[in-house]
C-alpha positions in Angstrom: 26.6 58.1 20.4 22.9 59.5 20.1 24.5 62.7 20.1 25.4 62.3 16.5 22.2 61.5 15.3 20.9 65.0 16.6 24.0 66.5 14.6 23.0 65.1 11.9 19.6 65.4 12.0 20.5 69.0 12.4 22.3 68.8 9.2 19.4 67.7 7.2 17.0 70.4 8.5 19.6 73.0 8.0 20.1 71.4 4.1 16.5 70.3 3.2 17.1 66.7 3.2 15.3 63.7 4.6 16.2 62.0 7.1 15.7 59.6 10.4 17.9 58.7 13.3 17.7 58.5 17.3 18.5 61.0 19.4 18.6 61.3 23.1 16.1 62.5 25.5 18.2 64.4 28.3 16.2 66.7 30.9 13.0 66.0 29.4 14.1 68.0 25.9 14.9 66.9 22.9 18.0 69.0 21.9 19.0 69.8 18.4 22.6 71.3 18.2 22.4 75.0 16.8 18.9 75.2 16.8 17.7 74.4 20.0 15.2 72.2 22.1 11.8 70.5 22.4 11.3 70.8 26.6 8.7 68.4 26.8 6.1 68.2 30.5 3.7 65.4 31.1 4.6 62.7 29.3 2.4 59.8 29.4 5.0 57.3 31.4 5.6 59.8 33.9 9.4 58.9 33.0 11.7 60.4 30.9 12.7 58.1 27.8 16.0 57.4 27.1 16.0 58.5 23.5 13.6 59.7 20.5 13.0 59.3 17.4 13.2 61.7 14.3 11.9 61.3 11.1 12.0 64.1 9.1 10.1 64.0 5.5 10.4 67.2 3.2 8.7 70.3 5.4 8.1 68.4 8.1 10.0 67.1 11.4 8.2 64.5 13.7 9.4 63.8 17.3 8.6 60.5 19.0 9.4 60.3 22.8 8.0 56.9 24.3 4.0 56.8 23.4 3.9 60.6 22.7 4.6 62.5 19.2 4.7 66.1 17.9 5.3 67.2 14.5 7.1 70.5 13.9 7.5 72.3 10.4 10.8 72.7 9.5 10.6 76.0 8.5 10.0 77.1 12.0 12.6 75.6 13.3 15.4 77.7 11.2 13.4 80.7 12.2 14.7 80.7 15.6 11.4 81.8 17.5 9.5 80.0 20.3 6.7 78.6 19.7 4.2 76.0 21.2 3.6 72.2 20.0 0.5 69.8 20.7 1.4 66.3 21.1 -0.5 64.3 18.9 -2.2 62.2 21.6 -2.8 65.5 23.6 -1.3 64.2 27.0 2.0 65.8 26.7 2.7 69.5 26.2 5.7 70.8 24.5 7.4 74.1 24.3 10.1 74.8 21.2 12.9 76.9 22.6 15.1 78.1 19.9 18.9 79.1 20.2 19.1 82.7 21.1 21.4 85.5 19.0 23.5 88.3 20.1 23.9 91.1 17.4 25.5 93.9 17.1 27.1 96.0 13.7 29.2 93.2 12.2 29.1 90.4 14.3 26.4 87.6 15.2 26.8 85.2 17.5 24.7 82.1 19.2 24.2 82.8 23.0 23.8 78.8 23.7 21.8 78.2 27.2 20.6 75.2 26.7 22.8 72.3 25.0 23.1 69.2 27.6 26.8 69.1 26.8 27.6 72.6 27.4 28.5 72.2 31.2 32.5 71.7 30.4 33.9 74.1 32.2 35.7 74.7 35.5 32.7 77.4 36.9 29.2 75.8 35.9 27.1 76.7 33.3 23.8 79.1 33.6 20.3 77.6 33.1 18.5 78.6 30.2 17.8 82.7 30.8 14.8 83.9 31.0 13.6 86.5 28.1 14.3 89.3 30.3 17.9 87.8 31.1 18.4 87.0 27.3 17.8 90.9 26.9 20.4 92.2 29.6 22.9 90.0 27.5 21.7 91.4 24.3 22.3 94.9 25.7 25.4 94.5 27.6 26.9 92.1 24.6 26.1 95.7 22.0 27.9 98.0 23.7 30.9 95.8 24.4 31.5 94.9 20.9 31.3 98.6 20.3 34.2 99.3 22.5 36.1 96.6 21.4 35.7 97.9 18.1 36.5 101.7 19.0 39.4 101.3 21.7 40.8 98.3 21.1 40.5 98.1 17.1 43.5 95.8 16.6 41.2 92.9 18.4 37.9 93.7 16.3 38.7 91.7 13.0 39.5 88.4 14.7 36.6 88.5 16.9 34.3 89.4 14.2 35.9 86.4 12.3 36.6 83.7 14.9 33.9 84.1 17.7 30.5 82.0 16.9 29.2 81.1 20.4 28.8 82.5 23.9 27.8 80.1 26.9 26.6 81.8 29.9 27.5 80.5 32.9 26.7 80.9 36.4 28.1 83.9 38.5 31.4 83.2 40.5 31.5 83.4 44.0 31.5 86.7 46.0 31.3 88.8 42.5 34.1 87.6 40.9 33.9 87.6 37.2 33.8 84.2 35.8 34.8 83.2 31.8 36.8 80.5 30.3 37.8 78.8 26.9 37.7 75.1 25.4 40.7 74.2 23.9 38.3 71.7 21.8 35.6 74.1 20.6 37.3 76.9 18.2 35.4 80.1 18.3 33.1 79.1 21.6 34.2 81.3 25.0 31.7 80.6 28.6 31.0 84.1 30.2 28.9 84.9 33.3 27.3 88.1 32.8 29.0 90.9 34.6 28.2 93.7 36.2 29.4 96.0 32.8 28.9 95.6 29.2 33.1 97.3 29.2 34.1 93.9 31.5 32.0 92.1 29.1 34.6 93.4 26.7 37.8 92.5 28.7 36.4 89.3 29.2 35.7 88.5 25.2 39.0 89.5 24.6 40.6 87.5 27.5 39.2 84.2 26.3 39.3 84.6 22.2 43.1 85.0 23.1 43.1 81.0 24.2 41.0 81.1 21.3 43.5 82.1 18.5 46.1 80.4 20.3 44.4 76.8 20.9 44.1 77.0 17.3 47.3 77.6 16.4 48.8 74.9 18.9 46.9 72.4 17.1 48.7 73.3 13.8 52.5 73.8 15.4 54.3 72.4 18.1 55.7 76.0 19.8 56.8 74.2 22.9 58.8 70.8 23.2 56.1 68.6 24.5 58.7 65.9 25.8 59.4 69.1 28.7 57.6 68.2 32.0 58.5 71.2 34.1 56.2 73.0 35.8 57.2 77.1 35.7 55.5 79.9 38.0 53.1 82.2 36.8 52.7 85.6 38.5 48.6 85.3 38.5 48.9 81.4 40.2 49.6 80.2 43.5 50.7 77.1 41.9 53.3 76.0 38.9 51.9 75.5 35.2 53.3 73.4 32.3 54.9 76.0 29.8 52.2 75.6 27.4 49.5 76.7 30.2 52.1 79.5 31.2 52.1 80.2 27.4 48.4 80.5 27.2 48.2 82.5 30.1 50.9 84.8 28.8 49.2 85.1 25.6 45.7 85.9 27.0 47.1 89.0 29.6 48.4 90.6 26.8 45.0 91.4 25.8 44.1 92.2 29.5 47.2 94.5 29.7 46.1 96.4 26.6 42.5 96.9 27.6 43.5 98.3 31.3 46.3 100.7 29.1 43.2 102.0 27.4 41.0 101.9 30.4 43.2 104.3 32.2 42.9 106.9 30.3 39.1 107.2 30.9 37.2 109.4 33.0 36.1 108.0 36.5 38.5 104.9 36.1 41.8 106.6 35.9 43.5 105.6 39.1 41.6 101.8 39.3 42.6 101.0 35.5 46.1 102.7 36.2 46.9 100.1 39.1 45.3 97.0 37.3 47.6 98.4 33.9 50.4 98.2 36.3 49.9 94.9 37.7 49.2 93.0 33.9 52.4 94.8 32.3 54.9 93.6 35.0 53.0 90.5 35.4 53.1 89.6 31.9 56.3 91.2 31.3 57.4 88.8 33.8 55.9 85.8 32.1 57.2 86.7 28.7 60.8 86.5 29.9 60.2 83.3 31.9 58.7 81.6 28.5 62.2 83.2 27.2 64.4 82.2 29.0 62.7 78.3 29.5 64.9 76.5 27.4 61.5 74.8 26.2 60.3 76.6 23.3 60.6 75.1 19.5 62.7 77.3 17.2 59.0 78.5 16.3 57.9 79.2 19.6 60.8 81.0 20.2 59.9 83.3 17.0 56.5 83.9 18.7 58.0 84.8 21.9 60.2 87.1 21.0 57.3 88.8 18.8 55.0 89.0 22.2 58.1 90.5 23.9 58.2 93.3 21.2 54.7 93.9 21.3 54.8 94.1 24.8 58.1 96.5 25.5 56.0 99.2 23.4 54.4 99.6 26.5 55.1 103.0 28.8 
């Protein structure tokens, strides 16, 4: 429950207030959510405390971890730069490392490496990158949201909107390109940096589709959730509850679209042509399967008949 003290200790730097709570110590850092960390080295009991203690008093925050202390201004802590911090009693060096940001025209968003709670996925999360690997994400991360905004417009605005954080995470076995979504954090997608800032793109786009539709499952039953079958999706070797199917459906429609585009490009036409091929019957297929379930709500069976329309446009 510590955890909630650095929340809301993050809430009172962010709104100028005063304030003092416990927070824990995990990997010898103090973490504050949004912001960023306190990695802390040579503490005097050689062991890492269990928890800290914050006391923040109008411009300044001070950090108590066992017998050591620092004292940060809060000022430089919204300024998101690194930045070096004595410890009072001079035994214990400490190194601020702020949250990172991706930019690029109209769109900012956090590139958090280094909360302790991050690691919730099924591929693990990346350490925190180096500035040299913070810099191939900035550049790859630019020129993806400038294709996403040029050739696949119709995906731009909720992006822009919705997306807030990207967690890198560690690269998949033998190459393969590794994302995934939270149903529980709206606007938050886990990326391992890939070889192309354009797969960059297909994956953004891949995982804000579980995105959007996370959040609008949590405002309206579209499947009957008192159905326990298990259906087959073409992309799985193994049966999926019809909301997973669902999701799954929902996301390739995005994948579909970007290969569509993709095949008209020079140098990718006949690669991008057979991966089109493959996502349109594959996701053609799913559609009819979610159609023909007997397990949608009268609303999910609105919003299935809408992804079957957009979909039959297709050549």
């Amino acid at each position: 429950l510590r955890h909630l003290g650095a929340i809301a200790i993050t809430a009172a730097i962010r709104s100028g207030l005063d304030a003092a709570t416990a927070v824990p110590v995990m990997n010898d850092g103090v973490h504050l959510p949004g912001l960023g960390r306190l990695k802390i080295s040579g503490l005097r009991s050689g062991l890492s405390p269990a928890r800290a203690v914050i006391d923040l008093v109008r411009s300044s925050v001070t950090i108590q971890a066992g017998a050591d202390s620092w004292v940060l201004e809060r000022a430089a802590l919204l300024a998101r730069q690194p930045f070096s911090v004595p410890a009072r009693s001079a035994s214990a060096a400490a190194e601020w490392e702020p949250v990172r940001v991706l930019t690029a025209p109209g769109l900012s968003v956090t590139l958090e490496d280094s909360d302790p709670y991050r690691d919730c996925h099924q591929w693990p999360a990346a350490p925190r990158l180096t500035a040299a690997g913070y810099q191939k994400w900035q550049h790859q991360f630019e020129i993806a949201w400038q294709q996403i905004r040029s050739d696949h417009p119709e995906y731009a605005p909720a992006v822009a909107t919705g997306l807030t954080v990207i967690m890198p995470m560690q690269p998949g076995p033998e190459g393969r390109d590794i994302s995934a979504a939270a149903r529980d954090a709206f606007g938050a997608v886990g990326v391992a940096l890939p070889a192309s800032p354009s797969t960059l793109a297909l994956l953004i786009m891949h995982e804000f589709q579980h995105v959007k539709l996370g959040a609008i499952l949590d405002e309206y039953d579209l499947c009957d959730p008192a159905d326990r079958r298990l259906f087959h999706a073409p992309w799985r070797t193994d049966l999926r509850p019809l909301e997973g199917l669902l999701q799954g459906t929902y996301a390739h429609l995005a994948v579909t679209d970007y290969w569509q585009q993709q095949a008209g490009a020079d140098g990718t036409a006949a690669e991008a042509s057979e991966q089109f091929t493959r996502w349109r019957d594959h996701t053609g297929d799913a559609i009819d399967t979610l159609a023909t379930s007997g397990a949608l709500t009268e609303l999910g069976e609105r919003f299935v008949a809408q992804m079957k329309r957009r979909h039959s446009m297709r050549p």
